[in-house]
N, C-alpha and C positions, 0 to 999 in steps of 0.2 A: 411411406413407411420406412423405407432405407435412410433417408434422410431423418427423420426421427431418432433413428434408432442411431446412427453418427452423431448427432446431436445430444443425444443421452450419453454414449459412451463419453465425448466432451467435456461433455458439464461437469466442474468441479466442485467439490464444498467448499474451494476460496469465491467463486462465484455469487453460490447460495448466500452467502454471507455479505457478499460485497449487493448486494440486491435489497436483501433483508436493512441494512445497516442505510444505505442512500435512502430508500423509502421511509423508512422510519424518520429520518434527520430533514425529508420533505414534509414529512407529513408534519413533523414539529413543526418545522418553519407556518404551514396553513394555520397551523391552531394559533400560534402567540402572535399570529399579521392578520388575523381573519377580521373579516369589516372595517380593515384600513387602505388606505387610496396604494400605499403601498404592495400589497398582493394583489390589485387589480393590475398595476405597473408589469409587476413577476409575469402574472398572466398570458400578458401580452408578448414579453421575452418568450415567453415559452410557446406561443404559437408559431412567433415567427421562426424560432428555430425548429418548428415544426414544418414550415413551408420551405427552408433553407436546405432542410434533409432530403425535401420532396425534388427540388433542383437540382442537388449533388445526387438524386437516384436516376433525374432524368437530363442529364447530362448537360443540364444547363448553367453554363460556368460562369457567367457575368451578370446571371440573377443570384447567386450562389453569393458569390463575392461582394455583390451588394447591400442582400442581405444582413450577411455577417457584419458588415458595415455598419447598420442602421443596429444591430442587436449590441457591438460593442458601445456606440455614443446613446443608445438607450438606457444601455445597463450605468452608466455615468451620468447621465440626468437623473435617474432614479436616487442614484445612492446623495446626488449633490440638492436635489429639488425639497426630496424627503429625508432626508439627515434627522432634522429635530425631532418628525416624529418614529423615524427607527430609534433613537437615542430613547426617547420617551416612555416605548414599546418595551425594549429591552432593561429601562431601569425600574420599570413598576414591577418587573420578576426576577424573583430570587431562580438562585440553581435548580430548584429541583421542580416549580412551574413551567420553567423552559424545557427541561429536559423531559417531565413525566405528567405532570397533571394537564386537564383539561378545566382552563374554565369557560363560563359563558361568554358570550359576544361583548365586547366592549361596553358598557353604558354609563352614564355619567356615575362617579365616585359621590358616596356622600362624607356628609362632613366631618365625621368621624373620621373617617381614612383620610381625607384630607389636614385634617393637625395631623393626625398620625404621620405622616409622609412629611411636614414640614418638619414638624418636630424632631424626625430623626435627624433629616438632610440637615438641619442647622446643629443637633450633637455633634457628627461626621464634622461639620465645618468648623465646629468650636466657635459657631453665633449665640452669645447670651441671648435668653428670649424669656417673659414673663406672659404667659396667656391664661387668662378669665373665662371658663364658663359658667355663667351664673345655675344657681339651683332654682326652685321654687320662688325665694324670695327677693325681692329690688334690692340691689346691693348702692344704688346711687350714693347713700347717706355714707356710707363706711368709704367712697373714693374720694379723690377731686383732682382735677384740673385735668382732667378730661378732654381730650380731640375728635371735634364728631368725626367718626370717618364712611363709613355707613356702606364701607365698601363690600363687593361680593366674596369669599372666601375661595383662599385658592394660596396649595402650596407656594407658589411667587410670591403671592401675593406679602404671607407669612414673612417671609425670607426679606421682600424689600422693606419692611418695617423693621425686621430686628437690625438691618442691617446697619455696620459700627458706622458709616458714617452718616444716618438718617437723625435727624435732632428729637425725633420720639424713641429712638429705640431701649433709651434708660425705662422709659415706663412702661405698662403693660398694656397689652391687647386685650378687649371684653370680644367675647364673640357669644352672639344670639343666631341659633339656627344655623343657615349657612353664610352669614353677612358679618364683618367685622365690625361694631358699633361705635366704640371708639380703641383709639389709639395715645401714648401718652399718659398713661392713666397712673396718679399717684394710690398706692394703698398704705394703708398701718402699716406698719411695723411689729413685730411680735415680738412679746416682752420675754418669751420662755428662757431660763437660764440653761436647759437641758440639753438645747439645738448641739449640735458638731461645731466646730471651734471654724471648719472651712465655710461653711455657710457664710453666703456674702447678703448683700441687701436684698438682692431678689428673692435668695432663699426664706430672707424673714418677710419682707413682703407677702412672700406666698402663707408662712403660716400665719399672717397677721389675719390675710381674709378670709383664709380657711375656719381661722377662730372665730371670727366675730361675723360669718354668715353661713349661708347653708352652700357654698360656690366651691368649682371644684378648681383650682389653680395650679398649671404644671409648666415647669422651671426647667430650663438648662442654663447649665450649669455653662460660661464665658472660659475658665480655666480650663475646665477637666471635659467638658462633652457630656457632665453626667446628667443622667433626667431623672426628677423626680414630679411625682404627682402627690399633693397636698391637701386634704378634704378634711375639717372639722380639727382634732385632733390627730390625725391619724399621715403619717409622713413613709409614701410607696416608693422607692427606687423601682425605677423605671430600664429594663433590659430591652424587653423587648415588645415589637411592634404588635404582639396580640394581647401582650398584658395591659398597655397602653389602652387599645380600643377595647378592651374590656372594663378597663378601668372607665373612659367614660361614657359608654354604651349603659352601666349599671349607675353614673350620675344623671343621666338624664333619662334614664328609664326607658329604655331602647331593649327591644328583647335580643338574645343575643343570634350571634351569626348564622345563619343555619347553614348547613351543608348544601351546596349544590345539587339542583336537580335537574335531569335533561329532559324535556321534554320528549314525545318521538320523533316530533320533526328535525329537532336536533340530533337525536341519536342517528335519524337516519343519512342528515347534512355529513355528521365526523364519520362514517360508518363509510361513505360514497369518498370522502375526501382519500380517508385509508386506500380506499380499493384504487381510486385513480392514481394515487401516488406510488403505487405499486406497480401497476400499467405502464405509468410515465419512464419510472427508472430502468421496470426491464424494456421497453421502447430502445432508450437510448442505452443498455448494454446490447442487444443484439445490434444496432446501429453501426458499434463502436468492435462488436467481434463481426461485421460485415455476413450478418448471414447464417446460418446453421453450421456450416462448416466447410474448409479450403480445403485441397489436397494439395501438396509438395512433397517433391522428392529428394534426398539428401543422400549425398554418399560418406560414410561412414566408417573409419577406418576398425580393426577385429583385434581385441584385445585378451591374448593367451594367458589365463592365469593360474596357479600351482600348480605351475610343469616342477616336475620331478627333480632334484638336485641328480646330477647326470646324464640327465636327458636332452637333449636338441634337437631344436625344429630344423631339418635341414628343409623343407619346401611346403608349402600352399598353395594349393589352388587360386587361391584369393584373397589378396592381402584387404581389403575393404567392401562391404555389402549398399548396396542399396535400401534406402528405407522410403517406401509409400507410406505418408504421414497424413493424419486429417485431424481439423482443430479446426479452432476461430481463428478468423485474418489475422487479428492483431495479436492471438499468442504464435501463431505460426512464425510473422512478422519479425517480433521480439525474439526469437529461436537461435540460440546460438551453437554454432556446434560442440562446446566442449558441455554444453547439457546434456548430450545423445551418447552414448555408450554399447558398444554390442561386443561380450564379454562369453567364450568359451573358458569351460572350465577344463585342464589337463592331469587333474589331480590323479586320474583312474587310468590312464590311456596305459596301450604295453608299445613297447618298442615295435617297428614298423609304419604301418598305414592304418591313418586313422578317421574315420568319417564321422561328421557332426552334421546334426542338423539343427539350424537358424530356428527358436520358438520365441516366444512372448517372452519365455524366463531366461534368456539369452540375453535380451534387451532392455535399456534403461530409458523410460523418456519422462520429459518433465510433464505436472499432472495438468487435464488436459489437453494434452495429445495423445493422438490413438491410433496405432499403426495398422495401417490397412493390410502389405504385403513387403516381403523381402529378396529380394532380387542379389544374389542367387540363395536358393535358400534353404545349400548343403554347404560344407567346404570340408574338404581333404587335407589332411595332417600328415606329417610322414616328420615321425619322433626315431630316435634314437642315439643309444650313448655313440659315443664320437670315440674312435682309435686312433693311434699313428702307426703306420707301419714299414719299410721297407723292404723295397719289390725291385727286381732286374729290369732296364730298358732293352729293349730291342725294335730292332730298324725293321718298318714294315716294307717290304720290297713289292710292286708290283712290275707286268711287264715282264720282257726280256730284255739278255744283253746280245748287241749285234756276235753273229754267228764265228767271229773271228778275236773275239773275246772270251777274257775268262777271270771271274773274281775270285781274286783267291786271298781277300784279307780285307775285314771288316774290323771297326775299332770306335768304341760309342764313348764319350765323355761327356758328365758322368756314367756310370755303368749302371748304377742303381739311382732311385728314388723315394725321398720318405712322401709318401700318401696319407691324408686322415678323412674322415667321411665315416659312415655307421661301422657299428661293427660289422654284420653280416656281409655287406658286398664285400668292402675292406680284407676280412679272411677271405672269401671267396675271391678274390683280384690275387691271380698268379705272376703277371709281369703287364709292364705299361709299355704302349706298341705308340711309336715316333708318326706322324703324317707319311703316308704313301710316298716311298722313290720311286721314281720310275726311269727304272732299269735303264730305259730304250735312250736314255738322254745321256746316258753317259758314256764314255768314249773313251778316256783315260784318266789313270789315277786321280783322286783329289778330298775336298773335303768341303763338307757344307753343312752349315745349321739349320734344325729341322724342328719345330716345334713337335711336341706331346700331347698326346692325343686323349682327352678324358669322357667319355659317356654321361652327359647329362642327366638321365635317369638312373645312375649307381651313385649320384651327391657325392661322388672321391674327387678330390681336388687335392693339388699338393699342400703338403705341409707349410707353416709360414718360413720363409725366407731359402724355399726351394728352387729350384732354376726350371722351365717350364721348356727351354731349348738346349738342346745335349746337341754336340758335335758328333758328325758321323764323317770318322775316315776311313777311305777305301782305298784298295791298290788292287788294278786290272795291268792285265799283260796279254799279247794277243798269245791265242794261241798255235801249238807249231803243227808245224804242217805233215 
């Protein structure tokens, strides 16, 4: 339960997000590779990096390493073995099949969608192409010179006949069903004076047969890429790939396309793929954050802010805190110290001694991590305005002098000193007392320098460019007898 409940505190909404967003972008992947050799390939990558984790958890380094081995020259056979048909995969969908829709499992195209798919790919390439699908009636009488070809239809297929340098690709294509019937094919010509002045001979071609049979004839254009489809009288510019198959979906009397339907065994196949691709991704995020969560300790330096104009910190308890930190490995890992912050506020304090205690709202940490404990987790402030003042030195004497002596002239340079430190001690500081003489060592007249003596706990220190050693001269004389 403790563990849980560190793990919650953890877990980010960048997380949620990055979970959400990998799973979804896998689970695409399953839908537009599903029943190709290629997501069987994925598959297999993804086991093995499954047995490679199970290695690195049981400390076994040169199965580990191995592994990894076999999973990078894997993943490179894959992408080099099956290129065409990722290539293939990826051009039969537009953006918004890839990114959002679901369709059924692969199965063979019909022959609709097949001109369709030719047809655009040679617009794109700027390939003239003239292709025949007859209607109801034999259009034999209205062509001639004709090439059996009797081949099976297939966008290639399309494409190597129109192509410029094929010695049929001036003529036209008849297509019956899904088989090309012939190739080369001469037609009439149409006599209309109405046509567009850019219509070239295919153009009129196509209306020639349009006029004189019941066949549907659609043209691109060698210049421009433009398509147009030709029936009877009647002359369709051609945009796009659904007006196309509806165009001849309604010549050859085909009902139209119906919306897809899933079955439930399908529903329940995409339903199981979701939920595993959701498994998989958080799998390899907890992997990747090692666990529920680290602890580390960082020490952290305490940052004072709106202190008072006037006011000085003369001392602290502690100038930086400990922080007991808990997160995932890898954001712990990634953790730099100038993301950590532990920030007392001085806006309120009065002159004197001041005690703060270390909270949550003290503390900054990046999101994701979660502070356990702070070590220490008070600290003492000692603010006040800052004076200068001058105050008399005197020589602290300990001891005696031998019994046949007598001082009788003392003489301190300087005499005074400027001190600054709070106010309070500062007034209260009467005169500054020299390091202990002692007495007993002296014998006759002379003169020595003697450092000044300050109380660590009154923060009075001299002024800047004070002298901190005063000369002390004396003169002894024995005394008479």
């Amino acid at each position: 339960m403790d563990e849980f409940a560190l793990f919650s505190l953890s877990f980010r909404w960048q997380d949620a997000v990055d979970i959400i967003l990998n799973s979804y972008l896998l689970f695409r992947f399953y839908i537009i590779f599903r029943g190709t050799i290629v997501l069987r390939g994925l598959i297999g990558i993804a086991f093995l990096w499954f047995f490679q984790s199970l290695a690195v958890y049981f400390g076994m380094i040169l199965t580990s390493w191995a592994i990894q081995g076999i999973m990078a020259v894997a993943a490179l056979i894959l992408i080099v073995v099956f290129r065409n048909e990722i290539r293939s995969v990826i051009q039969a969908k537009d953006l918004k099949s890839i990114l959002w829709g679901i369709s059924q499992k692969p199965q063979g195209k019909t022959s609709v969608e097949l001109i369709v798919e030719g047809v655009f790919e040679m617009s794109q390439k700027y390939v003239g192409a003239l292709i025949v699908i007859p209607g109801e009636h034999d259009i034999q009488e209205q062509v001639q010179n004709g090439i059996s070809w009797q081949g099976k239809l297939s966008k290639e297929m399309l494409l190597s006949i129109f192509f410029r340098d094929n010695p049929v690709h001036d003529g036209a294509a008849i297509v019956h069903g899904d088989r090309i019937t012939e190739v080369g094919v001469i037609l009439p010509l149409s006599q209309r004076k109405d046509i567009p002045s850019y219509y070239g001979t295919r153009h009129r071609a196509a209306l020639g047969i349009a006029e004189n049979s019941d066949a549907l004839a659609i043209v691109v254009s060698e210049e421009s890429g433009r398509i147009i489809a030709a029936k009877g009288n009647k002359i369709s510019p051609v945009h796009r790939k659904g007006l196309l198959g509806d165009i001849i979906r309604e010549h050859l009397k085909i009902a139209p396309k119906e919306p897809l339907k899933y079955p439930e065994r399908e529903r329940l196949e995409i339903g199981l793929a979701a939920m595993v691709s959701l498994l998989f991704v958080v799998g390899v995020w907890l992997s990747f954050s090692k666990g529920f969560y680290t602890l580390v300790t960082m020490e952290v330096p305490i940052q004072y802010m709106n202190r008072k104009p006037g006011l000085e910190i003369f001392d602290t308890s502690v100038t930086s805190v400990r922080l007991n930190l808990s997160g995932s490995g890898a954001l712990l890992k990634s953790l730099r110290p100038d993301q950590l912050s532990v920030r007392i506020d001085l806006g309120n304090v009065r002159p004197g001694q001041n005690n703060f205690n270390i909270t949550q709202d003290n503390i900054t940490l990046p999101p994701g991590i979660s502070l356990m404990k702070v070590e220490p987790a008070a600290v003492t402030v000692i603010l006040d305005v800052p004076v200068t003042k001058e105050v008399p030195i005197q020589a602290d004497w300990r001891g005696s002098l031998s019994p046949d002596l007598l001082l009788i002239e003392v003489d301190i340079s300087p005499k005074t000193l400027q001190i600054t430190g709070p106010r309070t001690n500062v007034y209260e500081t009467a005169t500054i007392y020299t390091e202990k003489i002692n007495l007993s060592n002296i014998s006759k007249s002379g003169t020595i320098l003697v450092p000044l003596v300050f109380d660590p706990s009154t923060y009075i220190r001299p002024a800047p460019q004070s002298k901190t050693l005063v000369t002390v001269q004396y003169v002894v004389e024995e005394r008479s007898q």
